[in-house]
C-alpha positions as a LaTeX table, in Angstrom:
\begin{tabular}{lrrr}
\hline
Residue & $x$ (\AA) & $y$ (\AA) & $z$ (\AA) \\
\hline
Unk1 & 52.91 & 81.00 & $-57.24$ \\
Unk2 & 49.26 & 81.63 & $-57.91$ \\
Unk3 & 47.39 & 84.20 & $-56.92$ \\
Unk4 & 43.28 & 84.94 & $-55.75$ \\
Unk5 & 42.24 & 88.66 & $-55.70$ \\
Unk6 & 38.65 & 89.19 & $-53.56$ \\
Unk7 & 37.27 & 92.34 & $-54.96$ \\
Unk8 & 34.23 & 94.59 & $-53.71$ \\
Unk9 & 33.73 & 93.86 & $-50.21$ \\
Unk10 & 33.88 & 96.09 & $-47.25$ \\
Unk11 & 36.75 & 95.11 & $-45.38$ \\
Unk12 & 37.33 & 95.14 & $-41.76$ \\
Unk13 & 40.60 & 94.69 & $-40.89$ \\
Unk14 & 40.46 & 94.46 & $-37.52$ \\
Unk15 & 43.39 & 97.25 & $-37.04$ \\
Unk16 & 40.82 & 100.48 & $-36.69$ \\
Unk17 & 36.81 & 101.25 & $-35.61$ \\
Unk18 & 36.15 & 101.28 & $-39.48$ \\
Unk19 & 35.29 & 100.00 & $-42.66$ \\
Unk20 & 37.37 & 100.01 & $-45.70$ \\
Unk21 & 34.55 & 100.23 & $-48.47$ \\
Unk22 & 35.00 & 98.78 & $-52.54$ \\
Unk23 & 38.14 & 97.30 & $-50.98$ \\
Unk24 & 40.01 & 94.37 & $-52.31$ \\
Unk25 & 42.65 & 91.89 & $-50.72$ \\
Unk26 & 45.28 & 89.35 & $-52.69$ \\
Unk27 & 45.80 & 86.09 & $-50.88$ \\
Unk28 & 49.12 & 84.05 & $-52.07$ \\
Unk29 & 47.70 & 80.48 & $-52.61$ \\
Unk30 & 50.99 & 78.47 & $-51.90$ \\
Unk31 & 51.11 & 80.34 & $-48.05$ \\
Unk32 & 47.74 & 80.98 & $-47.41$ \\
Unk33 & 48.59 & 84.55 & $-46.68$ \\
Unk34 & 47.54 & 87.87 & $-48.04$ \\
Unk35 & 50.01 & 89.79 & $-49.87$ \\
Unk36 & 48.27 & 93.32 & $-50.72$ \\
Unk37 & 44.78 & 94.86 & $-49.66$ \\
Unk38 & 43.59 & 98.37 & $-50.85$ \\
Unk39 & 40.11 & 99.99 & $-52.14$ \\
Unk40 & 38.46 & 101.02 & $-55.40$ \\
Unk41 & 39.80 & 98.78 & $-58.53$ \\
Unk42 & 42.20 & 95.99 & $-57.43$ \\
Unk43 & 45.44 & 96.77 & $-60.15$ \\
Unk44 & 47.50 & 93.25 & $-59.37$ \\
Unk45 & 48.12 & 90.64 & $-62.02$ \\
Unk46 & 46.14 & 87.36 & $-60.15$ \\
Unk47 & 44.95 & 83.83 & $-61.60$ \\
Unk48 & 41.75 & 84.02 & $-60.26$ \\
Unk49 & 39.25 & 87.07 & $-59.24$ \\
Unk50 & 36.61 & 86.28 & $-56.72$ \\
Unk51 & 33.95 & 88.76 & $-56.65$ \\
Unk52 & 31.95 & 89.63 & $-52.90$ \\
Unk53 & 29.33 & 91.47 & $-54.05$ \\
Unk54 & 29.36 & 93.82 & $-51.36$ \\
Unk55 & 29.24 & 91.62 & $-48.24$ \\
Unk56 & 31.53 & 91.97 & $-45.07$ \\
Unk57 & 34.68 & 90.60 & $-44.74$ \\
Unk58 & 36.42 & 90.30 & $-41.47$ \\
Unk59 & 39.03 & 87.64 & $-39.85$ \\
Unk60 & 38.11 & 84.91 & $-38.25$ \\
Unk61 & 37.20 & 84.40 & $-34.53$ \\
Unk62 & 39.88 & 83.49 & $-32.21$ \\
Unk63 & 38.38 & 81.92 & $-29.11$ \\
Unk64 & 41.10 & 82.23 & $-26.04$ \\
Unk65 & 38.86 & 79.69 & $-23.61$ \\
Unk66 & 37.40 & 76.75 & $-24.79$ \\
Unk67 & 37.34 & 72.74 & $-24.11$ \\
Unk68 & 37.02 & 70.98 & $-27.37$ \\
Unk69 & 35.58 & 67.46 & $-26.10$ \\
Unk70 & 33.67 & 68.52 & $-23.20$ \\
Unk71 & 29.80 & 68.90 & $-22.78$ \\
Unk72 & 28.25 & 65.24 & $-23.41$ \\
Unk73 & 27.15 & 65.57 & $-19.43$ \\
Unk74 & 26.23 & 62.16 & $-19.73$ \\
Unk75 & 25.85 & 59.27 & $-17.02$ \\
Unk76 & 27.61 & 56.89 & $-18.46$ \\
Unk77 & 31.82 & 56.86 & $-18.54$ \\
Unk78 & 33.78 & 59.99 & $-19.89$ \\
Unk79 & 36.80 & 57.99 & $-21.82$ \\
Unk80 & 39.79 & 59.06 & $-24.29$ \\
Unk81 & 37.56 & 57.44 & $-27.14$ \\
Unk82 & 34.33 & 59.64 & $-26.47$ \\
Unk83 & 36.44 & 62.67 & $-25.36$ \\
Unk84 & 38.09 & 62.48 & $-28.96$ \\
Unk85 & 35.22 & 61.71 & $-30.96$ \\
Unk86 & 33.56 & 64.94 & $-29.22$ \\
Unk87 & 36.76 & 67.37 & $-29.66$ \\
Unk88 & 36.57 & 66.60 & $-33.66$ \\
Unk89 & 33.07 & 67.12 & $-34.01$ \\
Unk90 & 33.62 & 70.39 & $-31.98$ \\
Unk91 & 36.57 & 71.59 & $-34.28$ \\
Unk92 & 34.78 & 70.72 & $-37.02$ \\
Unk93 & 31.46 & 72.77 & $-36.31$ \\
Unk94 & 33.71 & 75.43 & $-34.37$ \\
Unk95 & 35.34 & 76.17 & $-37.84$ \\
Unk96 & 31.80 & 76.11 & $-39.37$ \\
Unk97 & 30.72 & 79.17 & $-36.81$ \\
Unk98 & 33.95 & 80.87 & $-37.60$ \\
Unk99 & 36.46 & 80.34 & $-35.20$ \\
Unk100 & 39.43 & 79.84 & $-36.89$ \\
Unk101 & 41.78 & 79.80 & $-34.02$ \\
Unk102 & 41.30 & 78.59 & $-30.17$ \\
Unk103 & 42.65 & 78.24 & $-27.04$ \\
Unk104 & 42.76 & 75.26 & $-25.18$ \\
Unk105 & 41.96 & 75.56 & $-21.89$ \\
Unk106 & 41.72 & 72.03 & $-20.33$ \\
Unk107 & 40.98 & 68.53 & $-22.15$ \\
Unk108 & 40.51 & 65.37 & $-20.53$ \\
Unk109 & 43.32 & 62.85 & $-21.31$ \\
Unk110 & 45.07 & 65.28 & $-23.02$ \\
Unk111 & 43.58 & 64.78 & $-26.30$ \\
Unk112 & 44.23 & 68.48 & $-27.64$ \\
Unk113 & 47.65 & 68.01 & $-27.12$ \\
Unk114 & 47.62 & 64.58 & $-29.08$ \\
Unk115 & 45.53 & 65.93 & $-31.85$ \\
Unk116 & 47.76 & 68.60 & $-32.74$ \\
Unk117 & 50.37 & 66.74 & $-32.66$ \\
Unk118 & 48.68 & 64.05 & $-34.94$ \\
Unk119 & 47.47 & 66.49 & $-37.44$ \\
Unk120 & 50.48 & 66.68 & $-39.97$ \\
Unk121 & 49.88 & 62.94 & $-40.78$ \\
Unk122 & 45.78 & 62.58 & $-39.78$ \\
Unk123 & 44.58 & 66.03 & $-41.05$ \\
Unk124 & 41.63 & 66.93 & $-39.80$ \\
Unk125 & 39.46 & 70.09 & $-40.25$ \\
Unk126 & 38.91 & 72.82 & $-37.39$ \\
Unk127 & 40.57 & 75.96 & $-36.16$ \\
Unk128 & 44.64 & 76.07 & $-35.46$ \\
Unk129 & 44.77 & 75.47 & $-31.85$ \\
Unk130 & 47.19 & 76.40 & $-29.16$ \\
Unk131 & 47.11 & 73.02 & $-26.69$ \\
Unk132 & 46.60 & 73.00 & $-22.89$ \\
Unk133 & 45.60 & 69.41 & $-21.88$ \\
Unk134 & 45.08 & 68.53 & $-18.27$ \\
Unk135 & 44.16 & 71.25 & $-15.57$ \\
Unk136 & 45.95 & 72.28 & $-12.42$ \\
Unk137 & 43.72 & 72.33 & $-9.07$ \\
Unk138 & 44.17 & 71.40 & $-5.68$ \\
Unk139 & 42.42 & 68.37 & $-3.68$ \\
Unk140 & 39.30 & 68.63 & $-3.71$ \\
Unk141 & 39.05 & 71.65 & $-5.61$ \\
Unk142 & 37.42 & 72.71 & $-9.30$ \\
Unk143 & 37.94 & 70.42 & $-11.90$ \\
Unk144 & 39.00 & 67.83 & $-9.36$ \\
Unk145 & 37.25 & 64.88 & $-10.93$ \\
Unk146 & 37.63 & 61.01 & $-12.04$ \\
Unk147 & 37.24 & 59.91 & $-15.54$ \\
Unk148 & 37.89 & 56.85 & $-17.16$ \\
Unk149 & 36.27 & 53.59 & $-18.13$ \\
Unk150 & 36.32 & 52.60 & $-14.24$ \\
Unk151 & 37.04 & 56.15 & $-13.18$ \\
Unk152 & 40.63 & 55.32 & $-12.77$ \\
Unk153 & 42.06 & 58.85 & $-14.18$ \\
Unk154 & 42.19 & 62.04 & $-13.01$ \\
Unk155 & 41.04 & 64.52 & $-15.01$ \\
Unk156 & 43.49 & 67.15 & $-13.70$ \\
Unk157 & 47.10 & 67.46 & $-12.03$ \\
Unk158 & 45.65 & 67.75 & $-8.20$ \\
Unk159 & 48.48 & 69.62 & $-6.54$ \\
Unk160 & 49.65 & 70.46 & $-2.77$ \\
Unk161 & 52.41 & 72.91 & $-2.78$ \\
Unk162 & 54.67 & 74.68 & $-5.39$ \\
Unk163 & 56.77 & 71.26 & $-6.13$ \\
Unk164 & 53.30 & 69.89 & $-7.23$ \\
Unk165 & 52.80 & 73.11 & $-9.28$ \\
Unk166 & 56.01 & 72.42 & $-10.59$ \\
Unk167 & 56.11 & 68.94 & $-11.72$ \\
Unk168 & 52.60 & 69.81 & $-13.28$ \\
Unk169 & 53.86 & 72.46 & $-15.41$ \\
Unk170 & 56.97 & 70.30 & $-16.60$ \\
Unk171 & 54.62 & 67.41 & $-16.82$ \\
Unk172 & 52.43 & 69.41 & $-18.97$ \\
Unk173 & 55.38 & 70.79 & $-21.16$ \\
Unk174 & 57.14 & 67.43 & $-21.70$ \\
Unk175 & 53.59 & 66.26 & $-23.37$ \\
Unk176 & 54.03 & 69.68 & $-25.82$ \\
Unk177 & 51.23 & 71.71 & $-23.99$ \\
Unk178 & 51.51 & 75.39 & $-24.71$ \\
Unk179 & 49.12 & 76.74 & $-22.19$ \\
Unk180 & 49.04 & 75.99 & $-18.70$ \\
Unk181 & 45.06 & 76.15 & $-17.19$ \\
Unk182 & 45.31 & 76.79 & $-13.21$ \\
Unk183 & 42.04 & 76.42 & $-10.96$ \\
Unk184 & 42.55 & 78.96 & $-8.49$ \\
Unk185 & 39.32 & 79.69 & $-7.02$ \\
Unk186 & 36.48 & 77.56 & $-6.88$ \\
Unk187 & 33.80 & 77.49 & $-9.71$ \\
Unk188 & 30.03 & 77.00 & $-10.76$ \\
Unk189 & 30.06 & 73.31 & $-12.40$ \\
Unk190 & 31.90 & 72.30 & $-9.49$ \\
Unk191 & 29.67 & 71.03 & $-6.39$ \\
Unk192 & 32.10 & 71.05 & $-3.22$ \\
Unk193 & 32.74 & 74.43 & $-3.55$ \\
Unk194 & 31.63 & 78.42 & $-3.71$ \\
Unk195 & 33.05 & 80.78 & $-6.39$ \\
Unk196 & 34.89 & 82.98 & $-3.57$ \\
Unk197 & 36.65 & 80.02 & $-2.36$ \\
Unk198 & 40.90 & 80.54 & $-2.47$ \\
Unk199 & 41.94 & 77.11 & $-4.33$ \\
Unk200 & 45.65 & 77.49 & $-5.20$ \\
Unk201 & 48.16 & 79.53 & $-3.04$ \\
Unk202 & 49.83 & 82.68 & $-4.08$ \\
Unk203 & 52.84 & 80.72 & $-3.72$ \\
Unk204 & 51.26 & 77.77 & $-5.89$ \\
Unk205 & 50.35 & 80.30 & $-8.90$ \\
Unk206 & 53.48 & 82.09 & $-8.69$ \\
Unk207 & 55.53 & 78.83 & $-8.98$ \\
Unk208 & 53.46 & 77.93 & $-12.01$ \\
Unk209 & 54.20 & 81.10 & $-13.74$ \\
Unk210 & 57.97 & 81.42 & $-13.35$ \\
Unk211 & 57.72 & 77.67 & $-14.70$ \\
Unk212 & 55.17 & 77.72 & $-17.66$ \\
Unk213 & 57.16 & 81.08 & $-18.91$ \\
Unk214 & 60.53 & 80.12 & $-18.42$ \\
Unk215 & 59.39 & 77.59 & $-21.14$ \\
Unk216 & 57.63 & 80.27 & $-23.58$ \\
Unk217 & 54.38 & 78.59 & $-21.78$ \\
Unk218 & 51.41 & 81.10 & $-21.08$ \\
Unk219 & 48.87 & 81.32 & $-17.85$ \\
Unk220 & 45.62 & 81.42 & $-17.60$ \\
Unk221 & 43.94 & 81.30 & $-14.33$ \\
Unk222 & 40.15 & 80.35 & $-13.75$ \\
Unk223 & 39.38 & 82.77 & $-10.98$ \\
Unk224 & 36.17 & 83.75 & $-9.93$ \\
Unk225 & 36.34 & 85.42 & $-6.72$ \\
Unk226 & 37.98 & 88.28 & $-5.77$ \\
Unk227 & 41.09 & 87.45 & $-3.21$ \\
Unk228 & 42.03 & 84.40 & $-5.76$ \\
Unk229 & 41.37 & 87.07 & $-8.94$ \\
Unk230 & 44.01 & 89.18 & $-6.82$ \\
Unk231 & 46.72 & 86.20 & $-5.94$ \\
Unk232 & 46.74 & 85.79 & $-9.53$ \\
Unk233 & 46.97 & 88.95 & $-10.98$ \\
Unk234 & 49.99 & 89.88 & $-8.49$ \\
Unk235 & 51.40 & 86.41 & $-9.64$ \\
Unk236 & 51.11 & 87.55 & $-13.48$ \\
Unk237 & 49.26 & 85.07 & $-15.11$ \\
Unk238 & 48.67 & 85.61 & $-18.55$ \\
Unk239 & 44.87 & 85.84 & $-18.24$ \\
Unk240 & 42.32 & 85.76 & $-15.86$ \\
Unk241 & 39.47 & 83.71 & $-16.94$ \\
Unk242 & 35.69 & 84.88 & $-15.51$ \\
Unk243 & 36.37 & 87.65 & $-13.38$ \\
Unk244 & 33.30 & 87.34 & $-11.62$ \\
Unk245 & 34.61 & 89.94 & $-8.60$ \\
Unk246 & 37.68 & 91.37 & $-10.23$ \\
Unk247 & 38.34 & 94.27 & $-7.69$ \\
Unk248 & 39.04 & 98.15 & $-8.76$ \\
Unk249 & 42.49 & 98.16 & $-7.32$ \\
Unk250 & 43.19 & 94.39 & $-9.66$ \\
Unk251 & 42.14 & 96.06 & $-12.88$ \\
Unk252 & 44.49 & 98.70 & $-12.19$ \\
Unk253 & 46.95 & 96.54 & $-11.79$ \\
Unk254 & 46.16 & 94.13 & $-14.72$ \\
Unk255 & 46.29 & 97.37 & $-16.57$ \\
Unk256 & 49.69 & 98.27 & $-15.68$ \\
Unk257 & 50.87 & 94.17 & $-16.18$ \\
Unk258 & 49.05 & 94.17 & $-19.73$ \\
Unk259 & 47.16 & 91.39 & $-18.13$ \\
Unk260 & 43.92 & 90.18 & $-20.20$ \\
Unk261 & 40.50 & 89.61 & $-18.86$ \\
Unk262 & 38.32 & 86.55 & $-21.00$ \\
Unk263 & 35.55 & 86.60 & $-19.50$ \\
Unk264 & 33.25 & 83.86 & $-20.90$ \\
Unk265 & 29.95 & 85.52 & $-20.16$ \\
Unk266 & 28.16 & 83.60 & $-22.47$ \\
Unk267 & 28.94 & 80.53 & $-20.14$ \\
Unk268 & 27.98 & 82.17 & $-17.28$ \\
Unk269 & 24.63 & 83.26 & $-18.98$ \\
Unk270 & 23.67 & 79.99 & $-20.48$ \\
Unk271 & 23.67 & 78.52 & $-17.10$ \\
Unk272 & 21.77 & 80.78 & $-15.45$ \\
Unk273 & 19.17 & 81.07 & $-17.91$ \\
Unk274 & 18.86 & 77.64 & $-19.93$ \\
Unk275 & 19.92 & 74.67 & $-18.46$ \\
Unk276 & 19.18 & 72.21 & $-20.63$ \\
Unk277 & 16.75 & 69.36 & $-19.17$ \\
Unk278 & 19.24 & 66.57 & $-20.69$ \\
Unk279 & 22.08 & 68.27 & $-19.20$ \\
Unk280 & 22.78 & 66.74 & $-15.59$ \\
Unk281 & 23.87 & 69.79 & $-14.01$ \\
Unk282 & 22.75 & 70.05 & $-10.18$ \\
Unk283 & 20.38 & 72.64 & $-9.14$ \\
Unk284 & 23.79 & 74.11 & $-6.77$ \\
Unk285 & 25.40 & 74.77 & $-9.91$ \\
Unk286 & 22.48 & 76.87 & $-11.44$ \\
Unk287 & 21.95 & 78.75 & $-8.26$ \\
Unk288 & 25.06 & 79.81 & $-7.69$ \\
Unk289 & 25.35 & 80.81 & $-11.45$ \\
Unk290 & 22.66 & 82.95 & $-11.16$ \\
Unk291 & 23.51 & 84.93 & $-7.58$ \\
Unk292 & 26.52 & 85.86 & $-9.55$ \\
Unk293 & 25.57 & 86.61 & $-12.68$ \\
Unk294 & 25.01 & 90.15 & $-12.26$ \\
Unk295 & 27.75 & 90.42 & $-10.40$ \\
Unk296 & 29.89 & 88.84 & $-12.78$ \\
Unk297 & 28.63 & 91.39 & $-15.69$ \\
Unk298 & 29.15 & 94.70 & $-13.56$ \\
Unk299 & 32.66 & 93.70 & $-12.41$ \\
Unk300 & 33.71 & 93.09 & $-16.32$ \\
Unk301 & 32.05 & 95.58 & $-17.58$ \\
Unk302 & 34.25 & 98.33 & $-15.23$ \\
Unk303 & 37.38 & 96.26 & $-16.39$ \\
Unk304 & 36.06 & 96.88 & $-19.85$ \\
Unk305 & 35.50 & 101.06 & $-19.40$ \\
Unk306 & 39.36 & 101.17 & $-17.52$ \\
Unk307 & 40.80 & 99.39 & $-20.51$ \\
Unk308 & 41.63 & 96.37 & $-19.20$ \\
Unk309 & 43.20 & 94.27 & $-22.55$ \\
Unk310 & 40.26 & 92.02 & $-23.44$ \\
Unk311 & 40.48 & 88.43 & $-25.03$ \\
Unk312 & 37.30 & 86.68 & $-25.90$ \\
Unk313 & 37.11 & 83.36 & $-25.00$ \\
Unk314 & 33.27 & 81.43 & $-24.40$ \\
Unk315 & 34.08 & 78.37 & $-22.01$ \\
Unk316 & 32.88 & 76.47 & $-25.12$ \\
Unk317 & 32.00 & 72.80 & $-23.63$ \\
Unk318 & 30.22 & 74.30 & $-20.67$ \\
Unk319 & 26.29 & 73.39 & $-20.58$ \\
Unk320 & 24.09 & 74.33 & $-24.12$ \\
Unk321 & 27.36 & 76.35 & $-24.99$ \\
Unk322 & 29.07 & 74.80 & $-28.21$ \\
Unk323 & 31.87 & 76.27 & $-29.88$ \\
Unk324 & 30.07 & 76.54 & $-32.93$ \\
Unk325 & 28.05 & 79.66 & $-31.52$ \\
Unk326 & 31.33 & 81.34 & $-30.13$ \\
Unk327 & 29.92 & 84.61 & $-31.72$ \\
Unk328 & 27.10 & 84.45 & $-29.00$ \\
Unk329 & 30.57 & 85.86 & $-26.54$ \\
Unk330 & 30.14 & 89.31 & $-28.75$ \\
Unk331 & 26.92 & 89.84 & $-27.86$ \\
Unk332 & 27.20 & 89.31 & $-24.22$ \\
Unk333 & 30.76 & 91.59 & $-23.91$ \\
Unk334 & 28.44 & 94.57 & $-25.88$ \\
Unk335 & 25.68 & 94.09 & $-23.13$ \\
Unk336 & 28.11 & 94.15 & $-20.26$ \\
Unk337 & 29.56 & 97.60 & $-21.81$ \\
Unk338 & 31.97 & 96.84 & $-24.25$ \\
Unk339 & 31.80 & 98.98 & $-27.75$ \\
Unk340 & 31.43 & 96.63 & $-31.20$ \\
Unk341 & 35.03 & 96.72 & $-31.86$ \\
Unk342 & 36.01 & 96.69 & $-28.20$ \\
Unk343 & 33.99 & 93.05 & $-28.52$ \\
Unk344 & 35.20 & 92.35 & $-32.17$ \\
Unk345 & 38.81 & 93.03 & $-31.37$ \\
Unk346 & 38.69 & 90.73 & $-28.10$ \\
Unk347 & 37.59 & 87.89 & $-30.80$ \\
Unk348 & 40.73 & 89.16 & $-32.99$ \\
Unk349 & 43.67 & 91.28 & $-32.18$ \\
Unk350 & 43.16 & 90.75 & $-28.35$ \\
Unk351 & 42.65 & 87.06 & $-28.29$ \\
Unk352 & 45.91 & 86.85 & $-30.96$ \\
Unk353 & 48.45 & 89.06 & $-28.51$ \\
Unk354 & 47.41 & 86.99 & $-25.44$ \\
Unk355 & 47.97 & 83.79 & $-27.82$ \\
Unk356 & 51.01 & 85.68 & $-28.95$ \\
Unk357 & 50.52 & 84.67 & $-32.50$ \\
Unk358 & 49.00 & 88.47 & $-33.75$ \\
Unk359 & 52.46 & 88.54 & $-36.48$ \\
Unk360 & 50.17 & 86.03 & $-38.60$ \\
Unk361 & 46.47 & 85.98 & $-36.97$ \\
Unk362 & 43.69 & 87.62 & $-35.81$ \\
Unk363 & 43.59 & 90.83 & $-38.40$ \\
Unk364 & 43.19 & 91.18 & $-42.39$ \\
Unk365 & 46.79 & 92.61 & $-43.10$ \\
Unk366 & 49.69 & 91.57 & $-45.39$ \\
Unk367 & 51.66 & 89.41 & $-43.77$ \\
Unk368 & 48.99 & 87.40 & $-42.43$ \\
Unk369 & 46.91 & 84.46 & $-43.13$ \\
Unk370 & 43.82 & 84.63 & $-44.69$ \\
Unk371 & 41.43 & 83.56 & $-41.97$ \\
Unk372 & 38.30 & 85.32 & $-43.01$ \\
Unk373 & 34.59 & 85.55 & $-42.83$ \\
Unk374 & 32.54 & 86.81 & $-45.35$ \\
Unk375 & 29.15 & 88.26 & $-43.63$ \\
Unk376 & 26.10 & 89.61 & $-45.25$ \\
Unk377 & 25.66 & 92.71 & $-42.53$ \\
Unk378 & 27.78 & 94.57 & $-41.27$ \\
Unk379 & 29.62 & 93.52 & $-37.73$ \\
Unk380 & 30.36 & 96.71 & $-36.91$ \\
Unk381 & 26.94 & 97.72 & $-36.85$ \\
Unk382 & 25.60 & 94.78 & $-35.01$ \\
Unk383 & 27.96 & 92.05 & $-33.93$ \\
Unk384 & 25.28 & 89.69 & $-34.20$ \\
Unk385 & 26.06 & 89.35 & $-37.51$ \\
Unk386 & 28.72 & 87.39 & $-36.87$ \\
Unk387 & 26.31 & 84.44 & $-36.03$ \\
Unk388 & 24.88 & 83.98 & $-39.83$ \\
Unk389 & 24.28 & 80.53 & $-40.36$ \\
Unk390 & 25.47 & 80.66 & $-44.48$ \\
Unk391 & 28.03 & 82.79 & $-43.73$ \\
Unk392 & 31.68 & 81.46 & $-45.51$ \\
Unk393 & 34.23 & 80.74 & $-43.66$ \\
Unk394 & 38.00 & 80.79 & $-45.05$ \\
Unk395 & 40.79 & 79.37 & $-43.47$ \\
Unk396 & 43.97 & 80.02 & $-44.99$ \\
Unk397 & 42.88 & 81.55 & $-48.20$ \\
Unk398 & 40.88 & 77.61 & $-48.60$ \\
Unk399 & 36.83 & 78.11 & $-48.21$ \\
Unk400 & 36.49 & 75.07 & $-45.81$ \\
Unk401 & 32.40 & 76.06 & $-45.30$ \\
\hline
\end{tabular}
């Protein structure tokens, strides 16, 4: 067993609102996990000692919403080939920007689900990922769409009734999905409907739930407007996704439930601000984006002040919104009200419990792996620090940038 000792940093573990200064942290080589941390001189016997000079150490981003594969926005044919190409180059530059840990949340021909399960024997680099694959909607409704080299797939399970829901969810499981994505309310990048609009039944998301977690499967729900927000709260999905009109009375209740709010402002922002004149995106789609968008920051940022449990997730594939520049969501949750750590702990600890994987991610603790950034500033301070270009990137105890 050998042994690497990083010495003089200032550690944030990701456990408290606070630094630990001169500290030090052991990571075992062979697991890729850390074995001791503690401040001043570090007293273990190691094979290597890697000095920080100071800089800021923290654990890598976990990002709870995000498409790896999505985002060419292109005219000609979305296929498995181009979807796959796209989700590697997107892992790969998503681990670059420091997320070392995401959540699917809907891929085209199930291609996160098939690269997972191809990594043991085609390794490739880019966060651990827990898989979602196709979407759930109904006819007609968000995500509802044709790809294909002749536009002979669908690119989600459309449903009509809870044995729909059902087969989806089993569907979904069979292929190894561990996340099950529902539409429930209508959306911005769709162009048939508003973001009020009730997509899925409370009888629909109910039946998904008692399905997906009878199967150690998690929910999250892309709901946007308020009566579908509600339908799936009462339902208990895992997470609601956006928020935009998350009611008073529903954060109460996703309070009591320990249900998590990712709210993907940064999406929401990008499109309402900066679409992107190569990005074929109608001008429906932008307006509605922006006669929400303040909206959609007031309503999160009272879920954020109750103490609704907060994940951060970025809609990463969405328009001029890559998963390399996840750390853009920390910004965004501090401008809609959130503290630094409140923000910094949604891209850790909070995004890890609603993952359920926080007994080996998403804080600096023995135990745990070594998924760590080292920064030049401090986070803490300015969570825009988390967005240095140089900064290095460790992914189980291995600098992979």
């Amino acid at each position: 067993m050998t042994k690497t000792a990083y010495v003089n940093c200032n550690l944030f573990t990701g456990l408290e609102d606070k630094l630990e200064e001169n500290a030090w942290f052991v990571v075992d080589n062979e697991t890729g996990k850390l074995t001791k941390t503690g401040q001043g001189e570090c007293p273990e016997e190691v094979d290597e000692k890697v000095d920080l000079a100071g800089q800021y150490v923290m654990s890598g981003l976990l990002n709870s919403h995000a498409h790896p594969g999505l985002g060419d926005y292109r005219n000609y044919p979305t296929t498995e080939t181009s979807v796959t190409v796209k989700a590697l180059e997107d892992l790969r530059s998503g681990l670059k920007g420091g997320v070392t840990y995401l959540r699917s949340c809907g891929v085209n021909f199930d291609v996160d689900v098939k690269l997972k399960r191809e990594k043991d024997f085609h390794p490739y680099v880019g966060p651990e990922m827990m898989t979602c694959g196709k979407t759930v909607t109904v006819i007609g409704g968000h995500a509802d769409g044709r790809v294909g080299e002749e536009g002979d797939e669908p690119s989600s399970w459309t449903v009509n009734g809870p044995d729909d829901v059902r087969r989806a969810v089993r569907s979904q499981f069979k292929k190894g999905a561990e996340n099950v994505k529902l539409m429930a309310t209508g959306g911005i990048m769709s162009t048939t409907d508003l973001v009020d609009d009730v997509e899925l039944s409370f009888e629909e998301v109910k039946t998904a739930v008692e399905e997906a977690h009878s199967k150690h499967m998690t929910v999250c729900a892309h709901a946007q407007g308020a009566l579908g927000i509600h339908y799936c709260v009462e339902a208990g999905v895992d997470s609601v996704e956006h928020g935009f009109y998350v009611t008073d009375e529903d954060i109460e209740t996703m309070k009591e439930k320990g249900t998590f709010l990712s709210p993907t402002l940064i999406a929401g922002y990008q499109v309402a601000h900066y679409p992107h004149p190569d990005v074929h995106l109608s001008a429906f789609s932008i307006q509605k984006m922006q006669n929400a968008l303040q909206d959609f920051y007031d309503h999160v940022g009272r879920a954020v002040k109750a103490g609704v449990k907060l994940a951060m997730g970025t809609d990463a594939g969405t328009p001029n919104n890559p998963l390399s520049e996840s750390w853009r969501e920390l910004v965004e949750l501090t401008k809609a009200g959130a503290t630094n750590y409140q923000a910094l702990r949604a891209a850790g600890l909070g995004s890890a419990e609603l993952m359920k994987v926080d007994s080996e991610y998403g804080s600096l603790e023995p135990g745990k792996y070594a998924d760590f950034l080292v920064l030049k500033d401090n986070p803490l301070a300015d969570v825009s620090a988390v967005g240095q270009e140089d900064k290095q990137v460790y992914q189980h105890g291995v600098r992979k940038f």
